[in-house]
N, C-alpha and C positions, 0 to 999 in steps of 0.2 A: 380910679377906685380899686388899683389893683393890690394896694397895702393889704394882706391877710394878715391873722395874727390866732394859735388855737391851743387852747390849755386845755387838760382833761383829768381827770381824777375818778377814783371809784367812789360810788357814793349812791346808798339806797338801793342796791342790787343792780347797778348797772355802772354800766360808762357814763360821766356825765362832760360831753365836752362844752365850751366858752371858744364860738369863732366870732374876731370881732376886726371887722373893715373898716376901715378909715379911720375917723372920728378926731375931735380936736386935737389931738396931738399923735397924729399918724404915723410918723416918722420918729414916734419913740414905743420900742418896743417895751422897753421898761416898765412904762405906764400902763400898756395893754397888759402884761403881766401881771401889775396891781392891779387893774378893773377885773381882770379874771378871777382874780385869788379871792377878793374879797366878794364876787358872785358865788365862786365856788364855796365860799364859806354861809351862804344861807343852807344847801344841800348840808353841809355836817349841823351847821346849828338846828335845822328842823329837824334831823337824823336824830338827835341828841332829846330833841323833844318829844317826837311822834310816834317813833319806832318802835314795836311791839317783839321787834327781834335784839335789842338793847337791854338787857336786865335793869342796868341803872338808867334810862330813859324816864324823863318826866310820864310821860304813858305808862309802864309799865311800872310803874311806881304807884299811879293811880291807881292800877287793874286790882293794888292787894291791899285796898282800902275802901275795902266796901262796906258802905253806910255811915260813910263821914262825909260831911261836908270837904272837900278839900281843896284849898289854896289853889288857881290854877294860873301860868303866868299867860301873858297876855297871848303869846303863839296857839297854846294847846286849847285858851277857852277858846280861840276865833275859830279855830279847825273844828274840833268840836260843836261848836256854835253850827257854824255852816255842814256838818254833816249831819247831825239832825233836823236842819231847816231841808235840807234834799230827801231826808228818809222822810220826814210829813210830807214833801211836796209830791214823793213819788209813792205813799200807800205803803211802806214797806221795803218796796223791791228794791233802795237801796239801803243800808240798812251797817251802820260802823259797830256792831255789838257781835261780829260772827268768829271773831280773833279764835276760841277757843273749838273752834267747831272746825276751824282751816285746819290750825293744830295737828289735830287731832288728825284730818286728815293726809298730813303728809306737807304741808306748805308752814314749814317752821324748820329753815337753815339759814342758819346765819350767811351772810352773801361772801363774808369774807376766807372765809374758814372753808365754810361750805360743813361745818358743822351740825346738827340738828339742836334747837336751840329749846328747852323748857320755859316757857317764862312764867306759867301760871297752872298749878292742877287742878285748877277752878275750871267747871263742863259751863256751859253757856244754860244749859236745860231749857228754858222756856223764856228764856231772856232778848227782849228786844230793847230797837228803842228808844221806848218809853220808859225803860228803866235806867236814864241819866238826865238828873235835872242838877238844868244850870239855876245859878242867883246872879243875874247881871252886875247885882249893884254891890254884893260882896266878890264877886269873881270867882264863886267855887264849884266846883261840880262833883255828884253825890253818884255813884255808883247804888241803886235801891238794889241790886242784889248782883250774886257773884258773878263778871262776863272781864271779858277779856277786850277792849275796846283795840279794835284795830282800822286806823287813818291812813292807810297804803293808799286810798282810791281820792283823797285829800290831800297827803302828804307832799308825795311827788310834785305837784300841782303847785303846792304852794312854794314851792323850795325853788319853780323855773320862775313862776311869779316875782318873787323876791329877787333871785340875781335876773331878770331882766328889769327892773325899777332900780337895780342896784347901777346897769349898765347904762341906762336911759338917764338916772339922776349926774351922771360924770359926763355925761353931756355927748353920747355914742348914739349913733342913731341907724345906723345900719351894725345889727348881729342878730346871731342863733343863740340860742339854747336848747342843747341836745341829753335829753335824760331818756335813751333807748327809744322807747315807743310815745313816749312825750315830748313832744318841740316849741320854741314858740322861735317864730323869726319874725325882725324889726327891720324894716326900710328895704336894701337892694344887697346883692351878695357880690362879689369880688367884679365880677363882670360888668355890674353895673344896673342886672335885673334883678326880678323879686325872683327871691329862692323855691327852687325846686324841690315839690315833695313827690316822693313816690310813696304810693300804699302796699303795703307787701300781698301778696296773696296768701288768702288764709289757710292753703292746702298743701303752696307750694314755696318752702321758705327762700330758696335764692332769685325767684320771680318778683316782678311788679305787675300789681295786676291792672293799677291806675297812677296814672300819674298828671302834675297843675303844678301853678306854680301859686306862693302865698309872699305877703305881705304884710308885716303889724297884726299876726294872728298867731295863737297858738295851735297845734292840731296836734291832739290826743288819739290814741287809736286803743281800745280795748279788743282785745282777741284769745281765744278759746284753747292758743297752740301751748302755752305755759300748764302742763299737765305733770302730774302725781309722778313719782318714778314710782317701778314695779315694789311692789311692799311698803310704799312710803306712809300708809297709814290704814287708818284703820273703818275708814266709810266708803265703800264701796259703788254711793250713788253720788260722789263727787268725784268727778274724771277730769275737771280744769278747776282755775283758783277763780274764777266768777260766778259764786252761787246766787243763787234765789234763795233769799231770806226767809220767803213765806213758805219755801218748800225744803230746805236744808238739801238741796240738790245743784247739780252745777246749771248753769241759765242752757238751753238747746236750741233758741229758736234764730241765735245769730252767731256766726263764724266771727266777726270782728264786727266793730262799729269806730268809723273815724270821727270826730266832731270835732271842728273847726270855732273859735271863740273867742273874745281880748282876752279870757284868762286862762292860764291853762289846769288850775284849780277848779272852775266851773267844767269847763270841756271835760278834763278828766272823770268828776263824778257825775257829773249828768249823764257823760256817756257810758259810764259801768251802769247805772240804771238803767240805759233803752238796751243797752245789750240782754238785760233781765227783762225788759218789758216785750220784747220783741221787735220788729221792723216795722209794726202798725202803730202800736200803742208807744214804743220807743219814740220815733221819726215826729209824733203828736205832742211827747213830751220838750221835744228837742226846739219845733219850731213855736211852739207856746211860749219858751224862753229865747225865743231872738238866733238860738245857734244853726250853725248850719251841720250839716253832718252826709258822710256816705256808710250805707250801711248792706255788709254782704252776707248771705242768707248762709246753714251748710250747703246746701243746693246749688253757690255761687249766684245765687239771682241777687241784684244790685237794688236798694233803693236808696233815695239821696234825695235833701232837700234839691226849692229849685235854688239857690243861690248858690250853690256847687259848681263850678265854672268846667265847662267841658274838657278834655284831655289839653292839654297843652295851654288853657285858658290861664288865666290871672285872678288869685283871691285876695280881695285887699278889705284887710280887717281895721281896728279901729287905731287911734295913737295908742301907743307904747306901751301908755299909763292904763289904756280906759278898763275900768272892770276890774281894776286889782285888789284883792283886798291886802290891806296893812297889817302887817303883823305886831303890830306896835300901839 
């Protein structure tokens, strides 16, 4: 299984690489090529969708049509869909209506450019929510007043989801999908075992503070080090890009929270909610829904489901497919 193969592209504010071992036809690079490109193309088609740093993006297209029913294609209702079914599930704390409020404070550059990007001078005010209803059965969703809907904590999520079902459906059963702080890996890695994650340290960027190894799992890590630059904006009591909804403040009660999942759409927003919730009522939220999770305090104190496999152990998550939702 020593066939490697690694494609990579910018996409959604990060590196996203495609490493892909063995698989039916191993000994063509060509192929691995195309199974990459065509993974790599869920990250630009959702970018194209969801992105609130895109002016012409189906999202921000929405955000300037408030109080129409509006058409929405089947990517942006499900995304939507499922970020509302997590902000009811979690009380608020998670919460896709805060787009204008990041803004404002200083998390609005375009990744490419590194530009500062306007997409809307619409304020959020008192907007949560509860202020976008969908219509299943016509497929539109209604913006009831002016906010700026941002899918960054869904997004991502769904774009490793898609090129791993993309990678999985061509008949590949051992790869990664690396989008920065979002992963999911499938089967064994070049050696022959289940792939190696390390957790960064939340304090200390070129450290690991822990380290497992996974299998047919994704593992998301939300963390607190993505902070404002000096004058980036204009709210003073947002100091990282993971607020608390109910408080318009940045969340304080966790450095990072890893969570481990078949999807890395579920991992990803459930785990910006326990980061909001804290490391009691998060770690509550997390093992209620089946995930597993490590989660480290500012304090550096450690809590972590028990299905969190000790330092050097093995996490073996579910097939390829299980928990993914379809964009289609």
């Amino acid at each position: 299984m020593s066939d490697a193969f690694l494609l990579s592209t910018a996409s959604m504010g990060t590196v996203v690489t495609i490493h892909i071992v063995g698989g039916a036809a191993s000994s063509d690079r060509a192929a691995h090529h195309r199974a990459a490109e065509r993974a790599l193309g869920w990250f630009r088609e959702v970018e194209r969708v969801c992105s609130r740093f895109e002016p012409t993006s189906e999202v921000s297209q929405l955000s300037s049509r408030v109080g129409e029913a509006v058409p929405a294609s089947p990517m942006l209702f499900a995304a939507t869909h499922f970020a509302l079914a997590v902000a009811e599930e979690t009380g608020g704390a998670f919460d896709p209506t805060l787009g204008s409020l990041l803004e404002a404070a200083g998390f609005n550059h375009e990744h490419r450019s590194g530009w500062p990007v306007r997409i809307a001078p619409a304020t959020n005010g008192a907007a949560s929510f509860r202020d976008i209803e969908l219509d299943a059965d016509a497929h539109t969703i209604t913006l009831v007043r002016p906010l700026l809907l941002d899918l960054g904590a869904v997004a991502k999520g769904l774009a490793i989801d898609m090129a791993a079902k993309e990678l999985d459906d061509n008949g590949y059963e051992n790869f990664a999908v690396d989008a920065g702080g979002d992963l999911y890996f499938a089967g064994k890695n070049a050696a022959g075992e289940p792939w190696s994650v390390g957790l960064r340290h939340p304090r200390r960027e070129a450290d690991i503070i822990e380290e497992f190894r996974v299998s047919n799992s994704a593992v998301c890590t939300s963390g607190d080090y993505e902070r404002r630059a000096v004058g980036g904006g204009d709210n003073t009591a947002i100091e990282h890009h993971i607020v608390d909804p109910r408080t318009g403040t940045s969340a304080k009660r966790c450095a990072s929270v890893t969570t481990l999942a078949p999807s890395a759409m579920v991992a990803d927003a459930l785990g910006t909610a326990a980061f909001v919730l804290g490391p009691i009522d998060g770690l509550a939220l997390l093992e209620r829904h089946g995930l597993d999770a490590v989660i480290i305090t500012p304090a550096l104190e450690r809590t972590a489901t028990a299905g969190v496999p000790a330092a050097g152990g093995v996490y073996r998550g579910e097939s390829p497919t299980t928990g993914r939702m379809s964009a289609g």
